[in-house]
PDB file of N, CA, C and O in Angstrom:
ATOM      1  N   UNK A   1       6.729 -12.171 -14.449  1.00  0.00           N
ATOM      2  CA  UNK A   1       5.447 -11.753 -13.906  1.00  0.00           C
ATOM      3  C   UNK A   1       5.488 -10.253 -13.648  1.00  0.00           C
ATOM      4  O   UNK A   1       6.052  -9.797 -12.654  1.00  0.00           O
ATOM      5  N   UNK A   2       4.974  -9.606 -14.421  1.00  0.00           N
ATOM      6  CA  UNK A   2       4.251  -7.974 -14.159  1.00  0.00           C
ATOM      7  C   UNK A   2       3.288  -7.589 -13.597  1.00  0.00           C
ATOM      8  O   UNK A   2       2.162  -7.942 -13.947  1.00  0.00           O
ATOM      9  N   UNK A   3       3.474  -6.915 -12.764  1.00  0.00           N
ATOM     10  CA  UNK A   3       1.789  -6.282 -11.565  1.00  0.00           C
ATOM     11  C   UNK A   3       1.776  -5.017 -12.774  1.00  0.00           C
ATOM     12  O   UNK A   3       2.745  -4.457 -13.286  1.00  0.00           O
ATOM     13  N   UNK A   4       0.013  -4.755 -13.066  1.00  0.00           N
ATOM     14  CA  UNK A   4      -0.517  -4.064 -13.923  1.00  0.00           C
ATOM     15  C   UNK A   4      -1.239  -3.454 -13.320  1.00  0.00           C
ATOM     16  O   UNK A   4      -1.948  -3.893 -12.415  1.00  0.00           O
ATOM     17  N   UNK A   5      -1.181  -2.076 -13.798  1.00  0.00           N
ATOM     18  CA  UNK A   5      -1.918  -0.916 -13.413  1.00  0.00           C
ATOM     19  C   UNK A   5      -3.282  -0.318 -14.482  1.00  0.00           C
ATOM     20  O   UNK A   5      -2.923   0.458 -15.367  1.00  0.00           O
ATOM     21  N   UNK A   6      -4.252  -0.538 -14.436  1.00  0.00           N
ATOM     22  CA  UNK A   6      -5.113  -0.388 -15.486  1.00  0.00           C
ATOM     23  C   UNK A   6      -6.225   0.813 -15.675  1.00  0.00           C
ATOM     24  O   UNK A   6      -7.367   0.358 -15.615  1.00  0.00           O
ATOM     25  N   UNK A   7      -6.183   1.874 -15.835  1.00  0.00           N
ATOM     26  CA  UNK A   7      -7.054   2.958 -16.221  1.00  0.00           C
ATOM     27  C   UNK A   7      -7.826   2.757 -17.162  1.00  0.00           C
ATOM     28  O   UNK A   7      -7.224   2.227 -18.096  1.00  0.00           O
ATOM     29  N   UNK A   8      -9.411   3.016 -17.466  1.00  0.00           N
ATOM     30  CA  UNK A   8      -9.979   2.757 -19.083  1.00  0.00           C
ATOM     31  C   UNK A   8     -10.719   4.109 -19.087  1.00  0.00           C
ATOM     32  O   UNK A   8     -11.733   4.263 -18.407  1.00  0.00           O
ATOM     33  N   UNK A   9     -10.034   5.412 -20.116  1.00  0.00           N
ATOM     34  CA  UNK A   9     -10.831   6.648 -20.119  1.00  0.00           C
ATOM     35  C   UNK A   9     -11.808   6.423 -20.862  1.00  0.00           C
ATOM     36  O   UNK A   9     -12.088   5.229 -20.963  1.00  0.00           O
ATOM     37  N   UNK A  10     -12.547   7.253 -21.524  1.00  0.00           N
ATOM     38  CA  UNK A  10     -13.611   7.102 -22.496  1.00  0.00           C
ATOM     39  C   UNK A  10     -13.452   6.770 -23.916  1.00  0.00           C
ATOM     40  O   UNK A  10     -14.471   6.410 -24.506  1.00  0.00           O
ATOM     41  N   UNK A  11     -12.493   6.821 -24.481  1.00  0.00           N
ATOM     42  CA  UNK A  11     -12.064   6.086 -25.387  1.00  0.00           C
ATOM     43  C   UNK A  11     -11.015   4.852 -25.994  1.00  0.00           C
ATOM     44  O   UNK A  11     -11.000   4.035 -26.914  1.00  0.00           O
ATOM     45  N   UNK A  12     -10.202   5.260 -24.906  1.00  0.00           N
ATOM     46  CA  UNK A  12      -8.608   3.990 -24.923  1.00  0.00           C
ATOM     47  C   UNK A  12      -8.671   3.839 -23.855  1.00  0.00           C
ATOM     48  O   UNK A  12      -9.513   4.262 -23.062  1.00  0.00           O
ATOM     49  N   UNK A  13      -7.348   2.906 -23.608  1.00  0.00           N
ATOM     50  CA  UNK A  13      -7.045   1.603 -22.634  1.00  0.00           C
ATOM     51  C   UNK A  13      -5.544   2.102 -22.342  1.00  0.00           C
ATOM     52  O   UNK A  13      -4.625   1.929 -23.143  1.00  0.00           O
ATOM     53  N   UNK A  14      -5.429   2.637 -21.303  1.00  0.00           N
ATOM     54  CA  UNK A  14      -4.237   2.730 -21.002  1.00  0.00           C
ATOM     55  C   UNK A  14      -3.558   1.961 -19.617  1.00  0.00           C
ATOM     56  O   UNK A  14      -4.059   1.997 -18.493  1.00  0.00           O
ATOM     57  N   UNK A  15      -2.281   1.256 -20.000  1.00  0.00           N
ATOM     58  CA  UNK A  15      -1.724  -0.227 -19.100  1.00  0.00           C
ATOM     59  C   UNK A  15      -0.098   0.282 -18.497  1.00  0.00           C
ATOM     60  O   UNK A  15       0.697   0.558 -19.395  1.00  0.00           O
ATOM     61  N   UNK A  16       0.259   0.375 -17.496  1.00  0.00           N
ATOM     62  CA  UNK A  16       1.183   0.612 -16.793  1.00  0.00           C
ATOM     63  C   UNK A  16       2.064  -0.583 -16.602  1.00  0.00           C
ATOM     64  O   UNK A  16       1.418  -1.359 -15.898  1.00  0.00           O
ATOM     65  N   UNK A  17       3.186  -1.085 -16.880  1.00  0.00           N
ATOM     66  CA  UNK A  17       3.575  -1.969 -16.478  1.00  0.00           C
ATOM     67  C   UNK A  17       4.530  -1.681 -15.271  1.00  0.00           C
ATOM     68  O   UNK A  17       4.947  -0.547 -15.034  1.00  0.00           O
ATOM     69  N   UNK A  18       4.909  -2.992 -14.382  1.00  0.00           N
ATOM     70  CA  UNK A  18       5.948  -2.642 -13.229  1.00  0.00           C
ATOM     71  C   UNK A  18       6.184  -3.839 -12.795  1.00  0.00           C
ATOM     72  O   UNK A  18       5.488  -4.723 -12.297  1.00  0.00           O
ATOM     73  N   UNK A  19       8.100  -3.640 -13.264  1.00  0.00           N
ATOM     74  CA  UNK A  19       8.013  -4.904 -12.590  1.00  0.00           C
ATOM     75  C   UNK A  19       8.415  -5.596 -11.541  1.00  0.00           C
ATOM     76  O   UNK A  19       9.198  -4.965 -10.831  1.00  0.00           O
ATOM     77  N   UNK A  20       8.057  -7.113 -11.035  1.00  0.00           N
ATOM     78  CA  UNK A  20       7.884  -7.160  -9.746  1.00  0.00           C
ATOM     79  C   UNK A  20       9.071  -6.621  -8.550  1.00  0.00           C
ATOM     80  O   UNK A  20       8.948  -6.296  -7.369  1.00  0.00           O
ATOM     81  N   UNK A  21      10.294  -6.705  -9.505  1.00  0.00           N
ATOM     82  CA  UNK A  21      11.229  -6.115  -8.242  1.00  0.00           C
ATOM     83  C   UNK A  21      11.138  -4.830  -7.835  1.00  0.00           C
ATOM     84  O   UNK A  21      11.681  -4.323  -6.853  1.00  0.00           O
ATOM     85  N   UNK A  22      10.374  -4.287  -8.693  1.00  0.00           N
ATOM     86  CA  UNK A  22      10.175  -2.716  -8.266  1.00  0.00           C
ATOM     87  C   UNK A  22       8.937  -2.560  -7.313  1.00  0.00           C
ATOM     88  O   UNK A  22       8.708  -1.666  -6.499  1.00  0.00           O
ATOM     89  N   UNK A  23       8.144  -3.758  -7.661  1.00  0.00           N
ATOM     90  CA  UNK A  23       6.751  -3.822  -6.750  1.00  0.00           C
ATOM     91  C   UNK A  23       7.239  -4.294  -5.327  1.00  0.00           C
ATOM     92  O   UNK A  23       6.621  -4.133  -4.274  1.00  0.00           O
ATOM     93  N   UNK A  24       8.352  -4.851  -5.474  1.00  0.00           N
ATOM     94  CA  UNK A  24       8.985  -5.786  -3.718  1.00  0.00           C
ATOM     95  C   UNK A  24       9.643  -4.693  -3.049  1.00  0.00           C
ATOM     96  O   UNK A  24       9.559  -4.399  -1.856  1.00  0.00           O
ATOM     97  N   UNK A  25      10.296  -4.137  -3.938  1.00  0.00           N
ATOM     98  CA  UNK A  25      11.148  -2.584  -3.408  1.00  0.00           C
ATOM     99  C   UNK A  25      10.261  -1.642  -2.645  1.00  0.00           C
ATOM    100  O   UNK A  25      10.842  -1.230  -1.641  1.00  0.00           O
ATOM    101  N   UNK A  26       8.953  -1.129  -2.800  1.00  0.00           N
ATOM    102  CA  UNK A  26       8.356  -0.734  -2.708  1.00  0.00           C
ATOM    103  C   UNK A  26       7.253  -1.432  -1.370  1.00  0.00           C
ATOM    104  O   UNK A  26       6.924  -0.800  -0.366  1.00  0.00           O
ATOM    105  N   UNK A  27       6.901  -2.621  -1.640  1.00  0.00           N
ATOM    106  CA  UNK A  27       6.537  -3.177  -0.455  1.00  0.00           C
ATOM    107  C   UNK A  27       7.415  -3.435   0.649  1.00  0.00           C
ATOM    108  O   UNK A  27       6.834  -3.295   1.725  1.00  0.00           O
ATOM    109  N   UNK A  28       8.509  -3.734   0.734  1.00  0.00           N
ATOM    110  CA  UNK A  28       9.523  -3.921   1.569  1.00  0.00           C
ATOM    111  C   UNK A  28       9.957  -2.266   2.615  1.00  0.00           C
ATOM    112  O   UNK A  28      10.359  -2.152   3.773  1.00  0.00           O
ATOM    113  N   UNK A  29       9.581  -1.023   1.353  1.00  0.00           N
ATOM    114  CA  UNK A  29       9.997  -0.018   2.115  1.00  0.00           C
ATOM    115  C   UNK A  29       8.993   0.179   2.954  1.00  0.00           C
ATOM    116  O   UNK A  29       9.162   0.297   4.168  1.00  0.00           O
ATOM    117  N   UNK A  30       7.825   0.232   2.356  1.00  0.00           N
ATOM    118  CA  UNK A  30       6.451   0.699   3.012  1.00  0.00           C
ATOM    119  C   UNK A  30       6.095  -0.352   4.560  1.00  0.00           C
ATOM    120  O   UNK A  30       5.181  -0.065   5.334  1.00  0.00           O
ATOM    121  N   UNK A  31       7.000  -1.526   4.748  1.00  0.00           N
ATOM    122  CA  UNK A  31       6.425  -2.606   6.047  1.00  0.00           C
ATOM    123  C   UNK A  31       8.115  -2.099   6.789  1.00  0.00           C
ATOM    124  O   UNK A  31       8.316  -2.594   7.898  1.00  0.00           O
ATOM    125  N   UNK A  32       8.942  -1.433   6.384  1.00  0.00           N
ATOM    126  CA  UNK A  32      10.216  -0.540   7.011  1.00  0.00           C
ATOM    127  C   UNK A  32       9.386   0.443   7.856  1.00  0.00           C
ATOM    128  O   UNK A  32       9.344   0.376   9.085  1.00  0.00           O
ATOM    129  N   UNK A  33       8.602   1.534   6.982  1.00  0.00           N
ATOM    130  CA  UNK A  33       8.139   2.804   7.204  1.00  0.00           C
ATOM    131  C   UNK A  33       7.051   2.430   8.340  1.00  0.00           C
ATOM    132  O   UNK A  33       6.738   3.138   9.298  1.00  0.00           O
ATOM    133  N   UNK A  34       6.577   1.227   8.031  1.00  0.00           N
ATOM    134  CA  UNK A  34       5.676   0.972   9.713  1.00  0.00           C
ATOM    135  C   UNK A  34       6.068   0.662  10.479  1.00  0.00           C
ATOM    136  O   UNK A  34       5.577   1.079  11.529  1.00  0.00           O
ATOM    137  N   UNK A  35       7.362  -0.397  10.575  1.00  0.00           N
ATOM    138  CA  UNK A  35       7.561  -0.673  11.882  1.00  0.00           C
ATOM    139  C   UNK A  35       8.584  -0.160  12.529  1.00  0.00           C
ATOM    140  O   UNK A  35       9.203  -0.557  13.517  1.00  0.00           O
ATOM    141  N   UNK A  36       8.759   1.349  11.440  1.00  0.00           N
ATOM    142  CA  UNK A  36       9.927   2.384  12.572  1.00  0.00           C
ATOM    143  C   UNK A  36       8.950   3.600  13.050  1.00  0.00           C
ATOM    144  O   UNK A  36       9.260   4.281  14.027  1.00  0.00           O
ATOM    145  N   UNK A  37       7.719   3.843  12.291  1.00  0.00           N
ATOM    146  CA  UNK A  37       7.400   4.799  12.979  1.00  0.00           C
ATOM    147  C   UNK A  37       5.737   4.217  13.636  1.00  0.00           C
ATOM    148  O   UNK A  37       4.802   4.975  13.891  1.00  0.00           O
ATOM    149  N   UNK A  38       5.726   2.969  13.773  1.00  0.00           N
ATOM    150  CA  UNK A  38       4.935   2.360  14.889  1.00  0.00           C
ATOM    151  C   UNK A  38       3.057   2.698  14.215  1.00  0.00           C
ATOM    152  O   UNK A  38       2.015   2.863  14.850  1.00  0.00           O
ATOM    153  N   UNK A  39       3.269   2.686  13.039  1.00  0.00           N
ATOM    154  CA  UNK A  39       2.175   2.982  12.153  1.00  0.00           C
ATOM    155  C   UNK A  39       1.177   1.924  12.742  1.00  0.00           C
ATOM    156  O   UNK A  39       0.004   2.291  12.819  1.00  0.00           O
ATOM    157  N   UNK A  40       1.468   0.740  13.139  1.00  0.00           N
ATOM    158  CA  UNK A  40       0.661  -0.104  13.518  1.00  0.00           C
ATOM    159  C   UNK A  40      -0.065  -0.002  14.864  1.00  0.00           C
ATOM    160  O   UNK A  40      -0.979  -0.753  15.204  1.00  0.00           O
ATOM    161  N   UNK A  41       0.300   0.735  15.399  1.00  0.00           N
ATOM    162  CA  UNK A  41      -0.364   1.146  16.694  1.00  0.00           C
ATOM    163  C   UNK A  41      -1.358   1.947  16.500  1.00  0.00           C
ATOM    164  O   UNK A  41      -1.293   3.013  15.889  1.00  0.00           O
ATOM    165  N   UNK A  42      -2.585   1.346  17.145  1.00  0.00           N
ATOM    166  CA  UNK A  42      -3.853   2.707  16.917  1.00  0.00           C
ATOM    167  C   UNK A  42      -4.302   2.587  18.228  1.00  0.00           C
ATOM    168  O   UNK A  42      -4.354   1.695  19.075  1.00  0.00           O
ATOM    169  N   UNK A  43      -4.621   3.792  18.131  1.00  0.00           N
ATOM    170  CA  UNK A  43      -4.980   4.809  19.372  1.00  0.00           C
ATOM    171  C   UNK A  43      -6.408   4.737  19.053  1.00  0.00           C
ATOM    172  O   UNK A  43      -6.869   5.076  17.963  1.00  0.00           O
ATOM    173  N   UNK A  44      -7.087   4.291  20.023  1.00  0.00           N
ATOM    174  CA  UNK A  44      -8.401   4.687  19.933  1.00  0.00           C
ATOM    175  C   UNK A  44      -9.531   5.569  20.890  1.00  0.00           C
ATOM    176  O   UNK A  44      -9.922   5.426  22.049  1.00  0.00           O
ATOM    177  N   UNK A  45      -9.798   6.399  19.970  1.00  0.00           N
ATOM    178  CA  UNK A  45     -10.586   7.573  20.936  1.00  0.00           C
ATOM    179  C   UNK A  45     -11.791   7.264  21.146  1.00  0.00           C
ATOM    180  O   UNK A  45     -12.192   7.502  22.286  1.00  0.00           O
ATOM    181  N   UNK A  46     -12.606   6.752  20.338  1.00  0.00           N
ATOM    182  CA  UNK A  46     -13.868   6.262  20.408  1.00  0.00           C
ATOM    183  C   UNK A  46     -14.555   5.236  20.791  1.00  0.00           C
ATOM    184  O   UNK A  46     -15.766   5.034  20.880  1.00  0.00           O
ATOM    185  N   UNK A  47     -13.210   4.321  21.109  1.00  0.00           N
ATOM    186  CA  UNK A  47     -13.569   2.688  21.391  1.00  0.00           C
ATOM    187  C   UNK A  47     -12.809   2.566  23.052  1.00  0.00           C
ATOM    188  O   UNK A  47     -12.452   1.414  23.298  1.00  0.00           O
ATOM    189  N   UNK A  48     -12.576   3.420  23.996  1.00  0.00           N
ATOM    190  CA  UNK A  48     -11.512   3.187  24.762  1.00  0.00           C
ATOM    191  C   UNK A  48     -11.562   1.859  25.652  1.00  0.00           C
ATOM    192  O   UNK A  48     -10.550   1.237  25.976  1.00  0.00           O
ATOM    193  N   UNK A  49     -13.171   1.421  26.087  1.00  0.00           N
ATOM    194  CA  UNK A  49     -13.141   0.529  26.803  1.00  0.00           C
ATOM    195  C   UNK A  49     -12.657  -0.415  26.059  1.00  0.00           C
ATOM    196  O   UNK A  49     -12.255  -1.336  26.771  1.00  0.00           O
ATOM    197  N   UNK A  50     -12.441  -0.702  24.423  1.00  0.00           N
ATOM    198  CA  UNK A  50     -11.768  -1.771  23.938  1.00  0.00           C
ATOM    199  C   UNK A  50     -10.827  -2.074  23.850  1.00  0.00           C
ATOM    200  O   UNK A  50     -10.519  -3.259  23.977  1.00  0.00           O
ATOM    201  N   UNK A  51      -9.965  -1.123  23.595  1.00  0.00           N
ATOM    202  CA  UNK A  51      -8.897  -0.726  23.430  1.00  0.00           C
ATOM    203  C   UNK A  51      -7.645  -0.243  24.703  1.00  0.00           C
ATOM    204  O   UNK A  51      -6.946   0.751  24.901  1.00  0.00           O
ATOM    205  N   UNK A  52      -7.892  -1.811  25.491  1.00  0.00           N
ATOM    206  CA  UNK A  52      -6.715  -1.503  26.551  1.00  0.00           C
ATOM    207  C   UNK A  52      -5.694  -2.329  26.119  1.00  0.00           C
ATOM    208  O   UNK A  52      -4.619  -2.347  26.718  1.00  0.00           O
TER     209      UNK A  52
END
């Protein structure tokens, strides 16, 4: 199974392939990169009464 990347310019079809262990590598770093630098926390300036 390949995750596909698909562009269509004005005349051709151009297809990226990748495959999935490189797509897991990549998801795995990016849910690392949030929950060390707390990406999931939002601050809200505009909503404060909601946001206790």
């Amino acid at each position: 199974m390949n995750v596909h990347f698909m562009a269509v310019p004005a005349d051709r079809m151009v297809t990226v392939d990748i495959p999935v262990a490189v797509y897991e590598i990549l998801h795995v770093t990016v849910v690392l990169l949030i929950a060390r630098h707390d990406i999931t926390e939002i601050h809200c300036f505009c909503f404060n009464e909601q946001c206790e």
